[in-house]
C-alpha positions as CSV (number, residue, x, y, z in Angstrom):
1,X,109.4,-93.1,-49.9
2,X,113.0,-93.5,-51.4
3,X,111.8,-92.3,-55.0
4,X,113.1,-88.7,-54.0
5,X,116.4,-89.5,-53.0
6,X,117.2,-91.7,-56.2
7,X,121.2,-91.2,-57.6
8,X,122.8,-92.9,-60.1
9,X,126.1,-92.2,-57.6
10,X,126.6,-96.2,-56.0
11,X,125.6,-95.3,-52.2
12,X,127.7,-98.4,-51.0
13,X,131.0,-99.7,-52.3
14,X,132.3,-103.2,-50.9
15,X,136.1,-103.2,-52.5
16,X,136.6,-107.3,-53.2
17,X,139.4,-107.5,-55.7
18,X,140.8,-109.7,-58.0
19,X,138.5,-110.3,-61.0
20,X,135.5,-109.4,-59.0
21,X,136.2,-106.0,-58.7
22,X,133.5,-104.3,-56.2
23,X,129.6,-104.9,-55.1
24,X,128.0,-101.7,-55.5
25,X,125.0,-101.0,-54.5
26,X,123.1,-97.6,-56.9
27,X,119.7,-96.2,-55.9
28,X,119.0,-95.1,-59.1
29,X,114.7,-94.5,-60.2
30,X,114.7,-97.9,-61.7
31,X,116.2,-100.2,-59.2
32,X,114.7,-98.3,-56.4
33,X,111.4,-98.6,-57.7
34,X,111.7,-102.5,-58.3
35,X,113.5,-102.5,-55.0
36,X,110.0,-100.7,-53.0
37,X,107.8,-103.2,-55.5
38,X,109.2,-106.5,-53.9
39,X,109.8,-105.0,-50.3
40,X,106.1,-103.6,-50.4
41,X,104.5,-106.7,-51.4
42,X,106.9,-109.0,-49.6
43,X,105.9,-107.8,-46.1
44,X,102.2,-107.7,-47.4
45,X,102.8,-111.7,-48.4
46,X,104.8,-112.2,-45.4
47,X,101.6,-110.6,-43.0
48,X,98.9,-112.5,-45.0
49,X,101.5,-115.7,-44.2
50,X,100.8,-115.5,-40.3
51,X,97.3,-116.8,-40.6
52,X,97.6,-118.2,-44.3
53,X,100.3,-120.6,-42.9
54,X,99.4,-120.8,-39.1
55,X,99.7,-124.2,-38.3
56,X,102.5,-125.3,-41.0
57,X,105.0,-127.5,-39.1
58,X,107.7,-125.8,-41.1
59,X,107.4,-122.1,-40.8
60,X,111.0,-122.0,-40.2
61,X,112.2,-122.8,-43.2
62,X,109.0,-120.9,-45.3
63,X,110.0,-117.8,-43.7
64,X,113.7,-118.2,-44.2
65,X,113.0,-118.7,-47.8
66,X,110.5,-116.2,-48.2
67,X,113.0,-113.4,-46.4
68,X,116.1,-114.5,-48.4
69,X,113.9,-113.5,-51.6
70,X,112.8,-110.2,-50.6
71,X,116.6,-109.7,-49.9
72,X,117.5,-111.0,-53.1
73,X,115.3,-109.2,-55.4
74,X,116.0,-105.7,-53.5
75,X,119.7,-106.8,-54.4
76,X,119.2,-107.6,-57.8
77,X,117.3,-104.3,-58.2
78,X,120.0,-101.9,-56.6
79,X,123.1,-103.9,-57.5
80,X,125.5,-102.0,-59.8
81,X,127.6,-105.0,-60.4
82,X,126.8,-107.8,-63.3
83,X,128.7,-110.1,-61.4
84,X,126.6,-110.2,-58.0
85,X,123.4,-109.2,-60.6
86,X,123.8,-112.8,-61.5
87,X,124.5,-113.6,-58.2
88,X,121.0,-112.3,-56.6
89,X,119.2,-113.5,-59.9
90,X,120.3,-117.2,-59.3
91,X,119.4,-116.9,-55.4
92,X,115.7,-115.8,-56.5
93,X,115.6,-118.5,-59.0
94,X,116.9,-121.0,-55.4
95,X,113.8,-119.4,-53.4
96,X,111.3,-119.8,-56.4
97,X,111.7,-123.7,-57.2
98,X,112.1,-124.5,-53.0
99,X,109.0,-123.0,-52.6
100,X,106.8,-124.6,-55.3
101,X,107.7,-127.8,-53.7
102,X,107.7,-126.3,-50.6
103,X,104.7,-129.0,-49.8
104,X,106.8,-132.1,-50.3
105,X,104.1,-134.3,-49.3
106,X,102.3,-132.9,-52.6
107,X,103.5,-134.9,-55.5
108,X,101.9,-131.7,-57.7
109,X,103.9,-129.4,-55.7
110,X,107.3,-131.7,-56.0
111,X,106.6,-132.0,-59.7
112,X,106.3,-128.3,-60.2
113,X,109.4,-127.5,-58.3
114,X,111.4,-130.3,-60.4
115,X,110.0,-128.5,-64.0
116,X,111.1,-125.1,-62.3
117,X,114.6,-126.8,-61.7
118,X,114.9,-128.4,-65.4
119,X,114.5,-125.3,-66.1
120,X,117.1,-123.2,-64.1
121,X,119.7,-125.9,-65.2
122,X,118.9,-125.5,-68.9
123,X,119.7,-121.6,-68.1
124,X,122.5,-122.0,-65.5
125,X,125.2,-119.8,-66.2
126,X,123.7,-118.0,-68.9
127,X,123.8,-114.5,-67.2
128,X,127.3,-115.5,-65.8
129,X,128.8,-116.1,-69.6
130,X,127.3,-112.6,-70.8
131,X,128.7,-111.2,-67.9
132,X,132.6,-112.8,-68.1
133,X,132.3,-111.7,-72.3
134,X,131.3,-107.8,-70.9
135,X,134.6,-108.2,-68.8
136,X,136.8,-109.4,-71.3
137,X,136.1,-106.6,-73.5
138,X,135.8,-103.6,-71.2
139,X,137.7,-104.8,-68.0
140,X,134.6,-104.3,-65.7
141,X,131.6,-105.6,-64.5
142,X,130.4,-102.2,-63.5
143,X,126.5,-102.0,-65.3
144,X,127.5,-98.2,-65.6
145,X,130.2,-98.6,-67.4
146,X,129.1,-101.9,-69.7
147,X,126.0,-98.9,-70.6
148,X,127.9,-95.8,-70.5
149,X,131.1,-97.9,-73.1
150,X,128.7,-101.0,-75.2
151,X,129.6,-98.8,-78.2
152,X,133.2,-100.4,-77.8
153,X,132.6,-103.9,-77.9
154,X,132.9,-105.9,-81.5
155,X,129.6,-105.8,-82.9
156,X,129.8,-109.7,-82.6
157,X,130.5,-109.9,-78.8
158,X,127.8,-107.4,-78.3
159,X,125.0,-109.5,-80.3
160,X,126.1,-112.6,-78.4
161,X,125.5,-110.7,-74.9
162,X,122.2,-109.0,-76.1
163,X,120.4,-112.1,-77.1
164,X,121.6,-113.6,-74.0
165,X,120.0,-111.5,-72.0
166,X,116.7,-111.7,-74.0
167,X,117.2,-115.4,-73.2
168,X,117.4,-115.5,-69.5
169,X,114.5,-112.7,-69.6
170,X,112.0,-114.8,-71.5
171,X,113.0,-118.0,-69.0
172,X,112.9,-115.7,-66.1
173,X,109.6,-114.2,-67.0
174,X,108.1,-117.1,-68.6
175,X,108.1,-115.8,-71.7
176,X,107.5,-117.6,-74.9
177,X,109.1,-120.4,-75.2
178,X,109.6,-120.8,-71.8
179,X,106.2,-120.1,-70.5
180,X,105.0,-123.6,-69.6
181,X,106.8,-123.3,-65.8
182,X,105.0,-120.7,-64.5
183,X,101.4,-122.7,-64.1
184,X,102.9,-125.4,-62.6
185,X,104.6,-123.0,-60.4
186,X,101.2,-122.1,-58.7
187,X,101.6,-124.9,-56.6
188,X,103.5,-122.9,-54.4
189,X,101.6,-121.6,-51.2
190,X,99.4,-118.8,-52.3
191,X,101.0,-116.0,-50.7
192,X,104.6,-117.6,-52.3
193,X,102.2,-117.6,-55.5
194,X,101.4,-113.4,-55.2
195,X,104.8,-112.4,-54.4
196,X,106.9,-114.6,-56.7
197,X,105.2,-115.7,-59.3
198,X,103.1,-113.1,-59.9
199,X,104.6,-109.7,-58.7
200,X,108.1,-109.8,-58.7
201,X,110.4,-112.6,-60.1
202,X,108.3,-112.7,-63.3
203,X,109.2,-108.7,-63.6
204,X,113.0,-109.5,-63.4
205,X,113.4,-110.2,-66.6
206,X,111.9,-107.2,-67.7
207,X,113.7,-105.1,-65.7
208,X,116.8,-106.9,-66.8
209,X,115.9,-106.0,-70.6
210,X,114.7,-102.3,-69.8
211,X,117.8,-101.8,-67.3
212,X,119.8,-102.9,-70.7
213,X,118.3,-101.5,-73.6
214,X,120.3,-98.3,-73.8
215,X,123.4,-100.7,-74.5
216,X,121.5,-103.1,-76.7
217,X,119.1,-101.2,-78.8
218,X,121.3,-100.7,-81.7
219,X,122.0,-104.3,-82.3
220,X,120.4,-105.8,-85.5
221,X,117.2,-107.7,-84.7
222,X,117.3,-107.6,-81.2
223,X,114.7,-104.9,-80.8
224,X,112.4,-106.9,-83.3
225,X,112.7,-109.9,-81.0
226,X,112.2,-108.5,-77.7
227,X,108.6,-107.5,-79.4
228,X,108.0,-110.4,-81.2
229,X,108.4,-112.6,-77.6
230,X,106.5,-110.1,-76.3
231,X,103.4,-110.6,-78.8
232,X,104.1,-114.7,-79.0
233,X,103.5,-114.3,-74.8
234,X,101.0,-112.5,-74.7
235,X,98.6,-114.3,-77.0
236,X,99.7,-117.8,-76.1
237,X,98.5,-116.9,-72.4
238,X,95.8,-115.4,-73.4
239,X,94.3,-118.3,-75.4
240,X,95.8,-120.6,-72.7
241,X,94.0,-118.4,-69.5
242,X,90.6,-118.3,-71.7
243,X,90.6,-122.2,-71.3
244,X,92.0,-122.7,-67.8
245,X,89.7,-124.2,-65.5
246,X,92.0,-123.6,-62.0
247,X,91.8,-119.7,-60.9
248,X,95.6,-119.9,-59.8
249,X,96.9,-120.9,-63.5
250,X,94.5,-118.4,-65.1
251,X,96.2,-115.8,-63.2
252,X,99.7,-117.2,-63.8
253,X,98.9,-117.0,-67.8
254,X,97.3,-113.3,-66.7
255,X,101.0,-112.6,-65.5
């Protein structure tokens, strides 16, 4: 297991310049763990796919999708750049919505993939804005140095980024009030249904706010919110499973 070896020294540097400065890539406990999470489960998803999916006559593209997902989540997880962390998180987001309509012949399918993209474009960009605001005050887009230098950013700037992020959590994790996507996103084959929708892209957003909370946990409210999304979610889908009548939306309001 990589647990053991964990650092919070970047393992690989890839100089770019300009205003992109460098993709790093850290193997520090928390990305390495989310990293083992969606490899683990995405080669269990992408074995239980050879029979689930035997006779498909578009493998090629399910497995290309499916494999460009378990790449980007391990990115997104091990990044140490906010730049190409909003890179990987919009490619998962890509994977997610192909793959709920990935039966196009389905209008359920097509109609769930359309809700997930409504979605995605109501949020474009909003990880991306955060991201140019953390440069423009600290000259990086290095996550160690936003966390280890947050304390010098106006108060203002650092609200503005902080309930950003809570934002693009709640939509990424179908949190409250963005949680109506992720039922509809059970279209999706069932093995796309375990790995995405129920095991790893709905943890991003938690990871993004637990990855961030040493930066944002002095800001006025923002620790109030976070649980008060948290309680809103978790009743809502409550209530909402206790009443669903299909097995695969009762365990997307379990997630």
């Amino acid at each position: 297991m990589m647990l053991p070896y964990t650092s919070a020294i970047p393992a690989i540097v890839i100089p770019i310049g300009g205003i992109f400065g460098a993709l790093t890539f850290t193997p520090d406990g928390m990305g390495v763990f989310l990293a083992i999470i969606a490899t683990v489960i995405g080669s269990l998803a992408v074995i239980f796919s050879v029979n689930y999916m035997d006779g498909n006559k578009q493998l090629g593209r399910y497995y290309e999708l499916v494999l460009l997902f378990i790449g980007a989540m391990a990115g997104l997880a091990l990044t140490g750049s906010l730049l190409f962390l909003f890179l990987f998180w919009e490619i998962t987001a890509f994977c997610s919505f192909a793959l709920i309509a990935f039966d196009n012949d389905d209008p359920k399918a097509v109609a769930g993939g359309h809700q997930g993209v409504g979605h995605y474009l109501a949020r474009r960009g909003r990880l991306a804005h955060r991201a140019l605001v953390i440069y423009a005050n600290l000259g990086s887009y290095q996550i160690a140095d936003f966390l280890r230098r947050a304390e010098e950013m106006p108060q203002d700037a650092l609200a503005f980024v902080a309930f950003g992020f809570l934002i693009a959590a709640a939509a990424k994790s179908a949190q409250f009030p963005f949680q109506t996507w992720l039922p509809d996103a059970m279209e999706a084959p069932t093995p796309v249904s375990a790995l995405i929708h129920a095991a790893t892209m709905v943890n991003a957003g938690v990871y993004l706010l637990a990855r961030f909370y040493p930066a944002f946990e002095g800001v006025p409210g923002w620790t109030t919110a976070v649980v008060i999304v948290g309680l809103l979610s978790a009743l809502l889908a409550g209530f909402m499973a206790v009443v669903a009548t299909d097995l695969k939306r009762a365990l997307a309001y379990s997630t």
